[in-house]
C-alpha positions as CSV (number, residue, x, y, z in Angstrom):
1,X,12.8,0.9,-29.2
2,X,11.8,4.5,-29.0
3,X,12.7,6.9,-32.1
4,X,11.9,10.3,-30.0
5,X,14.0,11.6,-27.2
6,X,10.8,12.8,-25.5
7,X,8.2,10.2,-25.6
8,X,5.7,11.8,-23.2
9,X,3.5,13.6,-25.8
10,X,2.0,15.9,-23.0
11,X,5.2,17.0,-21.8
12,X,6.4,17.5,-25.5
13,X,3.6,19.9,-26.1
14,X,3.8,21.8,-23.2
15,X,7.7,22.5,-23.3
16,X,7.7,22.8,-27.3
17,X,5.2,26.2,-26.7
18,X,7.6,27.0,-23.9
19,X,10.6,27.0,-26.5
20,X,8.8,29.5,-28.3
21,X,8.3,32.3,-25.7
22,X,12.3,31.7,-24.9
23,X,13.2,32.2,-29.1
24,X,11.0,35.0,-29.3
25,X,10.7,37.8,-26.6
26,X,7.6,39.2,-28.3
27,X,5.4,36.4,-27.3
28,X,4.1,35.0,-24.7
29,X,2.5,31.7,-23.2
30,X,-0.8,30.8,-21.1
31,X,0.4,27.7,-20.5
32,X,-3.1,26.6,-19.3
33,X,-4.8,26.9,-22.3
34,X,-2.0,26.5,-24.5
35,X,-1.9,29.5,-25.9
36,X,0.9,31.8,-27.4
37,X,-0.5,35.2,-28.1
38,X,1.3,38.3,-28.7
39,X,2.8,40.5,-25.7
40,X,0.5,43.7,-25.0
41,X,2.4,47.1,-25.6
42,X,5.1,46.1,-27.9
43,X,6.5,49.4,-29.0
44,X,6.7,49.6,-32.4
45,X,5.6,46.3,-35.4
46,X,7.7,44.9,-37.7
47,X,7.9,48.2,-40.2
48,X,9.2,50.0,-37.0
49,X,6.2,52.1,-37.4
50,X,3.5,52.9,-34.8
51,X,1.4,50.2,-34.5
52,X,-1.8,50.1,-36.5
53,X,-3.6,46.8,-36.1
54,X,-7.2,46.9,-35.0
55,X,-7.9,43.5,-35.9
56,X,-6.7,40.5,-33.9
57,X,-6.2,37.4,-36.1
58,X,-6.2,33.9,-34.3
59,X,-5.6,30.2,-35.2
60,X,-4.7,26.6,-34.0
61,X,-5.2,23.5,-34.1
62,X,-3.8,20.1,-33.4
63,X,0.0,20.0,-32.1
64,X,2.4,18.2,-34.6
65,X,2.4,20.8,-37.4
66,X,4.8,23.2,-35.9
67,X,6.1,25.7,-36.7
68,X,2.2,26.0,-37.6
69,X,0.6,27.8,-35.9
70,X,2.2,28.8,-32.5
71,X,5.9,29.5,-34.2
72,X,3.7,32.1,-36.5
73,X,2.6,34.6,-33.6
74,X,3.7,37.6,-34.1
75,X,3.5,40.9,-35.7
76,X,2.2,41.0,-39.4
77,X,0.6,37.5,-38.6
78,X,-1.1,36.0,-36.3
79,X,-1.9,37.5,-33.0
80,X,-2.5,34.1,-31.3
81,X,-2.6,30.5,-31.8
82,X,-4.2,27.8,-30.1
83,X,-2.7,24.4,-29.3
84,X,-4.4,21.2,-28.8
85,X,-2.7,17.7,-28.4
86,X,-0.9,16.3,-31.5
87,X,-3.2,16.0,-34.1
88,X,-6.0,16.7,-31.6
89,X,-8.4,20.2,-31.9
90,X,-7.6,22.4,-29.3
91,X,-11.0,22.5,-27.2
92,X,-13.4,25.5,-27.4
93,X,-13.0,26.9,-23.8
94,X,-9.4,27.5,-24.7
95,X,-10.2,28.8,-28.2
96,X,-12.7,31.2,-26.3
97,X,-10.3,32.3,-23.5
98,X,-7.8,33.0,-26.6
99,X,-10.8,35.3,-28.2
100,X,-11.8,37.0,-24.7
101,X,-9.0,37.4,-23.1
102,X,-5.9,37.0,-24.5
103,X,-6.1,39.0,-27.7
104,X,-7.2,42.5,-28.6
105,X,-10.9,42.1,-29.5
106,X,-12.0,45.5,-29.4
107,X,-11.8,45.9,-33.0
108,X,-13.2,42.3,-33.8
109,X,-11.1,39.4,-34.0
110,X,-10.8,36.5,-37.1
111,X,-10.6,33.2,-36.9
112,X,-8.7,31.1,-39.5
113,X,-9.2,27.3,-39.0
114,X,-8.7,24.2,-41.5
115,X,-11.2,22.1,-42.4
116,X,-11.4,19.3,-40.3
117,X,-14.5,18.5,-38.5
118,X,-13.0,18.4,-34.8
119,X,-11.4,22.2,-35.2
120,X,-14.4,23.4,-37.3
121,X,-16.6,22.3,-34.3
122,X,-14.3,23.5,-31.6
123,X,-13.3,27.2,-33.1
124,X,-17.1,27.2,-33.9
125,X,-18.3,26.8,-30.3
126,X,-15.8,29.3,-29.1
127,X,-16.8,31.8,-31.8
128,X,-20.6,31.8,-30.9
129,X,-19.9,31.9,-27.3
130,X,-18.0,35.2,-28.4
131,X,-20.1,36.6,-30.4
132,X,-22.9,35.8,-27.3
133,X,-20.6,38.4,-25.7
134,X,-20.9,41.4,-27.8
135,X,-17.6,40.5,-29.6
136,X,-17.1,40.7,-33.4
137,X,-15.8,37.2,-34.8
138,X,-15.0,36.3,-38.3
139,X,-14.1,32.6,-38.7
140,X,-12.8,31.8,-42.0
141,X,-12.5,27.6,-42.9
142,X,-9.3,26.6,-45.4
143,X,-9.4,23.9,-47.4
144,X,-6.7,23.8,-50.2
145,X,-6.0,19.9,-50.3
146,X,-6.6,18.4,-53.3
147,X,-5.3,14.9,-52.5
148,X,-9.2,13.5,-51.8
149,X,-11.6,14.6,-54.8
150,X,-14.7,15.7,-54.9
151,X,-16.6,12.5,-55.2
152,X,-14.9,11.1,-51.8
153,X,-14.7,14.3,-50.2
154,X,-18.4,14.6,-50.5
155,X,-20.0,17.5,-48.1
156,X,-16.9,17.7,-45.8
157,X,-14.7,19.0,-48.5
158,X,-11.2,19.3,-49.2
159,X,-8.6,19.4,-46.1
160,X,-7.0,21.8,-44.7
161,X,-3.0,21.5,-45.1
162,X,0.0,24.2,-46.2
163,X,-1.5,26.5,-48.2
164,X,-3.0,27.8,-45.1
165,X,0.1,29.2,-44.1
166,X,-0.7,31.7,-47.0
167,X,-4.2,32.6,-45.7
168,X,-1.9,33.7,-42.6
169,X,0.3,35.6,-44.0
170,X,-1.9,38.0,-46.3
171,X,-4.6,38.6,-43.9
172,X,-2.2,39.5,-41.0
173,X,-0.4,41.4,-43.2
174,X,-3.5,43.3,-44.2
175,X,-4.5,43.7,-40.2
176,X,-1.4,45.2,-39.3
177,X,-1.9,48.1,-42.0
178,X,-4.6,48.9,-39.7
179,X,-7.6,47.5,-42.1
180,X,-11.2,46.5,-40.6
181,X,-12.4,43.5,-39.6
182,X,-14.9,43.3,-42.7
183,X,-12.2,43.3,-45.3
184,X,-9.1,41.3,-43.6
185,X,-11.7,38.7,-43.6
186,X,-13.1,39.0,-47.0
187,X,-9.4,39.2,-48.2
188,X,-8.7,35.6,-46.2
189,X,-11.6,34.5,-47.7
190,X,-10.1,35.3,-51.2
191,X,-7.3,33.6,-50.4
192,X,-9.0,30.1,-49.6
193,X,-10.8,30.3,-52.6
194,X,-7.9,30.5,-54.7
195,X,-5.7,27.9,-53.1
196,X,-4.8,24.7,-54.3
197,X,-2.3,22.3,-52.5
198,X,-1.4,18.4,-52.2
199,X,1.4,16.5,-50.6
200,X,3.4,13.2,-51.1
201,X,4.8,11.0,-48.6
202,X,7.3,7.9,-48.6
203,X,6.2,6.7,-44.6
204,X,3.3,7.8,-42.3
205,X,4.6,9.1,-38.8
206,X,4.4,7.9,-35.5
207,X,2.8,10.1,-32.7
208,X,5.1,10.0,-29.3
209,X,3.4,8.0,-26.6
210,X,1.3,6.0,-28.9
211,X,1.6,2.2,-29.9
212,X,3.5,2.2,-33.5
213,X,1.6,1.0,-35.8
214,X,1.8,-1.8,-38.1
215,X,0.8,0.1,-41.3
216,X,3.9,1.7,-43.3
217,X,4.7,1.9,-46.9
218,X,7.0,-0.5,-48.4
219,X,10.6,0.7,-49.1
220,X,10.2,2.3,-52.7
221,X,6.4,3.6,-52.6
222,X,5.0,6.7,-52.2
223,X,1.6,7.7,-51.1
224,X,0.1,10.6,-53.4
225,X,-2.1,12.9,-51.2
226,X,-1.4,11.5,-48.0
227,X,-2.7,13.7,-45.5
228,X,-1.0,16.0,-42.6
229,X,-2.6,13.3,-39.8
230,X,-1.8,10.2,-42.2
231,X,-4.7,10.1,-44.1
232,X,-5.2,8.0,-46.4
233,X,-4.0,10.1,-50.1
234,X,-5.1,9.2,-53.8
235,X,-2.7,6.8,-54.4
236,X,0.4,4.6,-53.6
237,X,2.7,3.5,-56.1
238,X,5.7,2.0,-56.4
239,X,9.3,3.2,-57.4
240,X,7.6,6.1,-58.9
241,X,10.6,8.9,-59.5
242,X,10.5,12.5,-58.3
243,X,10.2,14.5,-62.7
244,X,7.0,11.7,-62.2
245,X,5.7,12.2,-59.1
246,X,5.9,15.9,-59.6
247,X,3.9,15.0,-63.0
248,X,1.0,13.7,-61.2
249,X,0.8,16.0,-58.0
250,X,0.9,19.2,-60.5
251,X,-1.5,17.9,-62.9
252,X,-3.8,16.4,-59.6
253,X,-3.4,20.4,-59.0
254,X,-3.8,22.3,-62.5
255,X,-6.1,19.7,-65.1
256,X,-9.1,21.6,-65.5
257,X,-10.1,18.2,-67.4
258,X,-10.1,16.0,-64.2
259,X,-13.4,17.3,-62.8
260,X,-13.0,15.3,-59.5
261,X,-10.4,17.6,-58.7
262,X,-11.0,20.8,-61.0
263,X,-11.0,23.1,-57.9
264,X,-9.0,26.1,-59.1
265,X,-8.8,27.2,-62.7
266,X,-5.2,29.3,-62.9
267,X,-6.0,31.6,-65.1
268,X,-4.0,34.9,-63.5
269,X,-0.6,36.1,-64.6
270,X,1.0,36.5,-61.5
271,X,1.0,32.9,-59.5
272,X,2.5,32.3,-56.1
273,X,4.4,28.6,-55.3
274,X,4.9,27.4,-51.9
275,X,7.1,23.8,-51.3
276,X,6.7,23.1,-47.9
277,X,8.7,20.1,-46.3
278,X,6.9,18.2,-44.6
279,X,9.1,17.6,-41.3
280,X,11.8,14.8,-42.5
281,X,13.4,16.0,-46.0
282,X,17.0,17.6,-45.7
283,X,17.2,20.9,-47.2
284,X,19.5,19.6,-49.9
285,X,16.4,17.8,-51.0
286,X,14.2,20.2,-50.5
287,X,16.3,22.3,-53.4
288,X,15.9,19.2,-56.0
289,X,12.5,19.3,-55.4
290,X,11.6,22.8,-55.9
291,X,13.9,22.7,-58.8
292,X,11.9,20.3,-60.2
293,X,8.7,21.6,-59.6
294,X,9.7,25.2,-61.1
295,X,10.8,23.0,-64.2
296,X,7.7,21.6,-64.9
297,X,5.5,24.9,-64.0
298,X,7.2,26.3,-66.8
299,X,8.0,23.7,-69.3
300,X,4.0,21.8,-69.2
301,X,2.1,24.4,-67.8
302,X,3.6,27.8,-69.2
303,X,3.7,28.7,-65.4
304,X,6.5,31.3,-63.9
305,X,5.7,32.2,-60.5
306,X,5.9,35.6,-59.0
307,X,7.1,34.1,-55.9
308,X,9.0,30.9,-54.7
309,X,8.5,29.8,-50.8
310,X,10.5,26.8,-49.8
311,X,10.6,25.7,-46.5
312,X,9.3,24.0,-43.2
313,X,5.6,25.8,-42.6
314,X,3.8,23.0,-42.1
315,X,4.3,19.4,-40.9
316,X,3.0,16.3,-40.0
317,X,5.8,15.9,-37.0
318,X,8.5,14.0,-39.1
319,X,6.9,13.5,-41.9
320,X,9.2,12.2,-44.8
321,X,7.5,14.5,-47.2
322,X,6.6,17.6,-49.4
323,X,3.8,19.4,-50.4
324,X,3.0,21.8,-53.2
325,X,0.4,25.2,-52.5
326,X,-0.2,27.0,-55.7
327,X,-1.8,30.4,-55.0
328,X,-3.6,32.2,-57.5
329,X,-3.4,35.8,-57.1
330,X,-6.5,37.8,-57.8
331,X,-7.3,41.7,-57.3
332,X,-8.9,41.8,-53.6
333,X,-10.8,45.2,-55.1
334,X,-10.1,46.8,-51.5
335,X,-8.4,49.7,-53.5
336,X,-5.0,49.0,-51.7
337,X,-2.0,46.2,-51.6
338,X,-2.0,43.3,-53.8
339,X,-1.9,40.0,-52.4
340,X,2.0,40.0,-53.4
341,X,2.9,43.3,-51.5
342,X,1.0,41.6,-48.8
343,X,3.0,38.4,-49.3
344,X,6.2,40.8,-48.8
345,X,5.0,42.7,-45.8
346,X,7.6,42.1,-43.2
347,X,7.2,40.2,-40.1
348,X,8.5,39.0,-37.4
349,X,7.5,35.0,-36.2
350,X,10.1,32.4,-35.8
351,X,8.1,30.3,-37.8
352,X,8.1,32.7,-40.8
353,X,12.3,32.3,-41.1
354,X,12.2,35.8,-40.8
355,X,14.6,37.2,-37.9
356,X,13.5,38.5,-34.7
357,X,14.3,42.7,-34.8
358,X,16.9,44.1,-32.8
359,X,14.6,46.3,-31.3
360,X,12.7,43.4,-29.8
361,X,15.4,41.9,-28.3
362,X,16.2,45.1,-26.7
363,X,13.1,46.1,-25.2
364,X,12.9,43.2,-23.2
365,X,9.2,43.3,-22.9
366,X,7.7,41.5,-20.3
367,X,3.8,42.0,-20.3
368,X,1.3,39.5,-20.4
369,X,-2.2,39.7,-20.3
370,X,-3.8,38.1,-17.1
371,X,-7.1,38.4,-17.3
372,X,-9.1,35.4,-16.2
373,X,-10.2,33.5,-18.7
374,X,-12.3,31.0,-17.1
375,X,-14.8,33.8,-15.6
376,X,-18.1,34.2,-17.2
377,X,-20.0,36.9,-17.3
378,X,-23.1,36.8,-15.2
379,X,-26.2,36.1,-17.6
380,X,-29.1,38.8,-17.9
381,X,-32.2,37.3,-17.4
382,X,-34.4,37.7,-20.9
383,X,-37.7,38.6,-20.0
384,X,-39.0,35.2,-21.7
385,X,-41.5,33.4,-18.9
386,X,-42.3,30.0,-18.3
387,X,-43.4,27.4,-15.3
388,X,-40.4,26.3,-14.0
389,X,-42.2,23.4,-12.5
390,X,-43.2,22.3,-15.3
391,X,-40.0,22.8,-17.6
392,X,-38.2,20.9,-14.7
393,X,-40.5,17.7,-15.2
394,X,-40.3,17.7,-18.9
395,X,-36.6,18.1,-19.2
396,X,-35.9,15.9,-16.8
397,X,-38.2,13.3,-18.6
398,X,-36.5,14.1,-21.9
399,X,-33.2,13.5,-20.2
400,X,-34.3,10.2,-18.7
401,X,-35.3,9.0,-22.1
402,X,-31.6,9.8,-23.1
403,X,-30.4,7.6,-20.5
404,X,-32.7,4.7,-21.0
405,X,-32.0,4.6,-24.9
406,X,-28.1,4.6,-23.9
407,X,-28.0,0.4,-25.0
408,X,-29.4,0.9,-28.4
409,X,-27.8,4.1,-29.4
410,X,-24.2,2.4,-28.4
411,X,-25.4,-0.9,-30.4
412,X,-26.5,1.3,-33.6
413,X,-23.4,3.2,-33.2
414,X,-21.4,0.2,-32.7
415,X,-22.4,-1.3,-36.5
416,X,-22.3,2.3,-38.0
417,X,-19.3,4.2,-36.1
418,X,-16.9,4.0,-33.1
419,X,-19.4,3.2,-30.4
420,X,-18.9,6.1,-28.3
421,X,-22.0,8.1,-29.2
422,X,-24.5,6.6,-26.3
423,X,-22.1,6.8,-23.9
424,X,-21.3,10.5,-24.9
425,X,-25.0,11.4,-24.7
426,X,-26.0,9.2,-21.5
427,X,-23.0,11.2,-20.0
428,X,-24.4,14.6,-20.5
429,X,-27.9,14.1,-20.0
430,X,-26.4,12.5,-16.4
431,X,-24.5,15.9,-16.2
432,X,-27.2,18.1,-16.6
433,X,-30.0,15.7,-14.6
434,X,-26.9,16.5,-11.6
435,X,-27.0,20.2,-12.1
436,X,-30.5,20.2,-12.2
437,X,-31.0,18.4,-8.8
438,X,-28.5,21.5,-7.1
439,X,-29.8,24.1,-9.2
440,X,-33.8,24.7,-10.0
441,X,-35.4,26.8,-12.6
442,X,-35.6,30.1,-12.4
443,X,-38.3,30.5,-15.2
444,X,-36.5,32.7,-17.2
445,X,-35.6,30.8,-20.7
446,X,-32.7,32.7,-21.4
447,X,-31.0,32.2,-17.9
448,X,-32.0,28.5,-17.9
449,X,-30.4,27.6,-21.3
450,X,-27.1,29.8,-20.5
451,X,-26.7,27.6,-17.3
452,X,-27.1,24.5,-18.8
453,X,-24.9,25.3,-21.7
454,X,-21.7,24.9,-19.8
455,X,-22.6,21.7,-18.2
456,X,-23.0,20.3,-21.8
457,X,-19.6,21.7,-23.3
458,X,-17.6,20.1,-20.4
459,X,-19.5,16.7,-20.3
460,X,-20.4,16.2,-24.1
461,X,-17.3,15.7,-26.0
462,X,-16.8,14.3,-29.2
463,X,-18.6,15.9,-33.0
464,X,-22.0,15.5,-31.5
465,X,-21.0,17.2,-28.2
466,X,-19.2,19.9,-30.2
467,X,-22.6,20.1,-32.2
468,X,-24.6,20.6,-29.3
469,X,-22.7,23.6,-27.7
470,X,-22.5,25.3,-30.9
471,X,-26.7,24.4,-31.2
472,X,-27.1,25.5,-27.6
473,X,-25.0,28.9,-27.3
474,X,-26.6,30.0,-30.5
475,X,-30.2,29.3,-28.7
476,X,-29.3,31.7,-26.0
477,X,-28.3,34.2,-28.2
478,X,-31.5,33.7,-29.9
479,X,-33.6,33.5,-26.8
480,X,-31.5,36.8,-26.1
481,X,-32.8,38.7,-29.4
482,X,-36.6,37.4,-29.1
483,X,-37.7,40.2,-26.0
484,X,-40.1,39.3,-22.9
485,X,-43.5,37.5,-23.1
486,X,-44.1,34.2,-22.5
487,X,-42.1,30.8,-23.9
488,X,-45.0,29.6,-25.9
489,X,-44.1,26.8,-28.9
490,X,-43.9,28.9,-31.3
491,X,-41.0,31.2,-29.6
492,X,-39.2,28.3,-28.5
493,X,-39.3,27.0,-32.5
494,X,-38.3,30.8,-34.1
495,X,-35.4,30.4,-31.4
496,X,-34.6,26.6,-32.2
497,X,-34.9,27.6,-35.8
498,X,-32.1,30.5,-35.4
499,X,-29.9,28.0,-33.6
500,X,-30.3,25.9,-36.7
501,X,-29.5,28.4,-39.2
502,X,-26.2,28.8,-37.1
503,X,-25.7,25.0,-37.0
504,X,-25.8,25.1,-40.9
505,X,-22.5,27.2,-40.8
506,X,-20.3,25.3,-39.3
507,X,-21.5,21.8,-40.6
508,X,-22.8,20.8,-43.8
509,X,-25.1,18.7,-42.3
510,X,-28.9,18.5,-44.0
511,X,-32.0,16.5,-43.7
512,X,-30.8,13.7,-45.7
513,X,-27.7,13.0,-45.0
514,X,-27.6,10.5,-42.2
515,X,-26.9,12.7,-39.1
516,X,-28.8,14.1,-35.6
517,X,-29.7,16.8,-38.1
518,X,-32.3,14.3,-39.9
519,X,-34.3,14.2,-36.1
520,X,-33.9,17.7,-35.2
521,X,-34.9,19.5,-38.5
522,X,-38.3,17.8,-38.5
523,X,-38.7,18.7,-34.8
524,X,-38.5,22.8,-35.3
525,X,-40.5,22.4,-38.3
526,X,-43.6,20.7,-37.1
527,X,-43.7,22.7,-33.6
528,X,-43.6,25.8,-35.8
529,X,-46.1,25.1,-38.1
530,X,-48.0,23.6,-35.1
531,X,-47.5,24.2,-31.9
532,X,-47.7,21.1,-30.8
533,X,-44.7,19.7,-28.8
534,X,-46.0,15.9,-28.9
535,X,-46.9,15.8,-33.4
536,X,-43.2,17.8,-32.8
537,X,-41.6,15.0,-31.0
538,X,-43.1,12.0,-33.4
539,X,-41.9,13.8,-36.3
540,X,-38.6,13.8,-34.7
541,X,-39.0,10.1,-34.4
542,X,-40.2,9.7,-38.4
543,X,-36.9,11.5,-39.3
544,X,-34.7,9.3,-37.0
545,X,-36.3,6.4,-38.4
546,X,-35.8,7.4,-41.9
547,X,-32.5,7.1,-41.6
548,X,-32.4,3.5,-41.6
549,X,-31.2,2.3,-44.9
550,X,-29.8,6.0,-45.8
551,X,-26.5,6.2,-47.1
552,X,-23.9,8.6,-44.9
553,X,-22.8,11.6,-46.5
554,X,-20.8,13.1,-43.6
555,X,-18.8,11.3,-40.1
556,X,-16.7,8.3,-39.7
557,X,-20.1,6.3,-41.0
558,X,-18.6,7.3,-44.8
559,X,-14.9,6.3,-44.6
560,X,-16.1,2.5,-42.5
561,X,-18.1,1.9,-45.4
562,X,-20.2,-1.7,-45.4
563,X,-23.9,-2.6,-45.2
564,X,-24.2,-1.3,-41.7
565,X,-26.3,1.4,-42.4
566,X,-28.9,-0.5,-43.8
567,X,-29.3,-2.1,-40.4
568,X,-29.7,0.7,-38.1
569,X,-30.5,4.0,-37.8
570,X,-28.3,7.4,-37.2
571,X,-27.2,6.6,-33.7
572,X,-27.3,10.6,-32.9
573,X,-30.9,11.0,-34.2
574,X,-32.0,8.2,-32.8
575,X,-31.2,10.0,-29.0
576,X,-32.4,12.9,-30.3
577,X,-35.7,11.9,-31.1
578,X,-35.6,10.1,-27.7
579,X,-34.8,13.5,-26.2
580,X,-38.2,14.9,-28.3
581,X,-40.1,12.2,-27.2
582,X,-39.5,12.5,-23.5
583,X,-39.8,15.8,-23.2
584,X,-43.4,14.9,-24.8
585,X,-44.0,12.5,-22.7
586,X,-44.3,9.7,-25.3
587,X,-42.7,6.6,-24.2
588,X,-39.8,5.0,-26.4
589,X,-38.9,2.5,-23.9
590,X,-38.9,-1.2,-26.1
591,X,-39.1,-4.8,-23.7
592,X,-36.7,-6.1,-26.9
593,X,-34.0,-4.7,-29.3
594,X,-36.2,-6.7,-32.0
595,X,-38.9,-4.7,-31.3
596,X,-37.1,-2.0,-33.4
597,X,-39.0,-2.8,-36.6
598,X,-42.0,-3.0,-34.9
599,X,-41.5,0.8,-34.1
């Protein structure tokens, strides 16, 4: 039997953003990106002073959380939030038509997104297809959770969960006082560094319109850690009470002797506390816990904080849970508020149990902004020349090679992830073979990239799709910045290095580590140092190679665990190199699967 009176999860999302426009006049919806922004020419902010902002502040992320992040739109925080499906990124075109068009980005614009691969990715894309645009974009990446150490976190780091809320509320503070993009960022930044946070649950949730699953802890046990999606935590243990599960979630947080999860060193006077509910504690509860957690602040850790948050920020839907944020407040050294008065600064958001001002009520604003945000801008050509004959046949080889590797990526992918990854790329090689065939060459580089980029956002989905379009927008910006002449190697590898440098930023990804990374590093490397596409394209092929018998570091590869890897290479740098190799015109095509180690 169902346990949600609306079991349709796309209809839940959709009229849950709706609510909020109908609770607060101030914002509004576009309902087709799923996006709540602020309404344009509010009189007057939540100081009832002229408004000041320059800087736009934006966030998101998977529905489920609420009132994070859509409920927290709204003057002194953010200025819009994006919305995926529960527990699902939002994708980057909507995170782009949030930047371009339904925000103030005149002054620049930050983006504040937690750390999980999918929104990291997705806010990524959308940030370099912005900044492709002439527009100023921070993008700052929170990770307070301290539920999954160091040693199992490994390059992807600790999660993003409640602290974030924080991050929020300082830094939109700070933009409405009228400060510049360079230091609301820096001040975000400052925030996240000095964040700690982990949660405890007594039952994982169930997502509406999805089979219930058979996994639930047993009456009487907890899960230390659990994350916001139901990830797996630190710990379960059984008929553990609250004084000791407060023990062990503060000292998880604050034991500068545990060096797995030594993130933070509290070593300020002034220290903030936020107890968020996760979704499914009654506020009576809510009271006993922060109660408790006050207690043992002071009594074990000589700890009195300057302020006490308690409430719903963030949730994981219904989740029968708490979790504790501890933030350590440090001199930002901008030479104006401190990260307290910026804690205090009003605002006005729904989500922030702060009321909605008479005055906005009253003025019964109505504005929206309706500028298209699917339009692109028509691409300048760049000046850089090549054969468009030529560069037809070779990508169109390279692509075919994609294609024809499809079975033994999928296989490889099979032992060592979900299976999806030949599919993915056999699908957007097919995709941009089909725009190809309508639309030829023009023999500018810079034109010819920018077209095909598109094609490869909407076909390619998935961390290796979101991996290409943030690879792919940063080329054309790099093709962009390189002037005329002609598209020799070596200005195609200073532009492919570029793009790599801007990989680097939004995934931790390195030669080494078991990823598409290992094929395309070697690549740009040898045609820079050489020239030579075809020595380019084997190298490619060493490094995808080489990752047979490498342990993972980053993807699902790390949590499936098993022997797997030892069998097979990287699925996504093995279709790389098959890309390389194509485009060389080097065959890859094998009569057998067993002629693998014959490679």
């Amino acid at each position: 039997m169902s346990k949600h009176f609306i079991d349709d999860p796309t209809h839940l999302v959709n009229t849950a953003l709706h609510a909020i426009t109908l609770t607060n006049p101030g914002v509004a919806l576009d309902a087709a990106n799923k996006i709540i922004y602020r309404r344009p020419g509010s009189g007057l902010d939540a100081n009832n002073a002229s408004p000041q902002q320059k800087v736009s502040i934006i966030s998101g992320g998977g529905s489920g959380h609420e009132p994070s992040f859509a409920a927290m739109v709204g003057p002194g925080l953010l200025s819009a939030a994006v919305a995926g499906t529960i527990f699902a990124s939002p994708s980057a075109e909507q995170v782009r038509a949030a930047i371009m068009a339904r925000v103030d980005n005149s002054s620049g614009v930050l983006v504040t997104v937690m750390n999980y691969t999918g929104d990291i990715l997705n806010f990524g894309v959308a940030v370099e297809k912005a900044r492709a645009a002439g527009v100023n974009v921070e993008m700052v990446v929170v990770g307070d959770d301290v539920g999954v150490g160091q040693a199992k976190a490994g390059k992807v780091g600790r999660r993003g969960i409640a602290g974030t809320v924080l991050v929020h509320k300082i830094s939109g503070a700070l933009a409405a006082q009228g400060y510049g993009l360079a230091e609301v960022a820096g001040v975000a930044r400052l925030v996240a560094k000095n964040l700690v946070s982990v949660g405890a649950s007594l039952e994982h949730v169930h997502v509406p319109g999805r089979a219930v699953a058979d996994e639930h802890l047993q009456p009487g046990e907890v899960e230390i850690g659990m994350g916001i999606h139901n990830e797996q935590g630190s710990s379960r243990e059984q008929g553990v009470k609250l004084p000791d599960l407060v023990g062990k979630m503060l000292k998880q947080l604050l034991d500068t002797n545990d060096k797995d999860r030594a993130f933070l060193t509290v070593n300020s006077n002034e220290v903030v506390l936020l107890v968020n509910n996760l979704g499914g504690v009654s506020v009576l509860e809510m009271g006993g816990i922060v109660a408790e957690v006050v207690s043992q602040l002071a009594d074990k850790y000589g700890i009195r904080p300057v302020r006490i948050l308690n409430g719903t920020y963030m949730t994981s839907l219904n989740g029968l849970g708490f979790s504790i944020s501890l933030l350590n407040v440090v001199n930002t050294d901008i030479g104006g508020p401190s990260m307290v008065d910026l804690l205090d600064y009003p605002c006005e958001a729904t989500g922030w149990s702060s009321p909605i001002s008479k005055l906005t009520w009253e003025e019964k604003n109505g504005q929206t902004r309706e500028q298209d945000a699917t339009v692109e801008e028509r691409v300048r050509p760049g000046g850089l020349k090549m054969d468009p004959e030529s560069a037809h046949a070779a990508l169109s080889a390279a692509l075919e090679a994609v294609i024809s590797v499809e079975p033994e990526v999928t296989r490889y992918d099979t032992v060592v992830g979900d299976g999806d990854c030949g599919i993915g790329l056999k699908r957007g090689a097919e995709a941009v073979l089909k725009h190809l065939s309508s639309k030829k060459l023009s023999g500018d580089a810079l034109v010819d990239v920018a077209h095909i980029v598109p094609v490869v956002e909407k076909e390619m989905d998935g961390t290796s799709g979101a991996l290409y379009a943030i690879f792919l927008n940063s080329l054309v910006a790099a093709l962009r910045s390189t002037g005329s002449g002609e598209a020799s190697p070596k200005v195609w590898a200073e532009a492919l290095k570029q793009s790599c440098d801007s990989l680097s930023k939004y995934t931790p990804a390195r030669p080494g580590d078991r990823t598409l990374v290992d094929a395309l590093y070697p690549f740009v490397e040898v045609l820079e140092n050489t020239g030579d596409v075809k020595q380019a394209a084997e190298a490619a092929k060493s490094g995808a190679e080489g990752t047979k018998g490498m342990k993972a570091s980053l993807g699902r590869t790390v949590y499936i665990g098993g022997s797997g890897f030892e069998e097979v290479p990287d699925p996504g740098a093995w279709g790389l190199a098959s890309f390389f190799l194509g485009m060389a015109g080097i065959s890859n095509k094998k009569g057998d699967e067993e002629d693998w180690e014959a490679v």
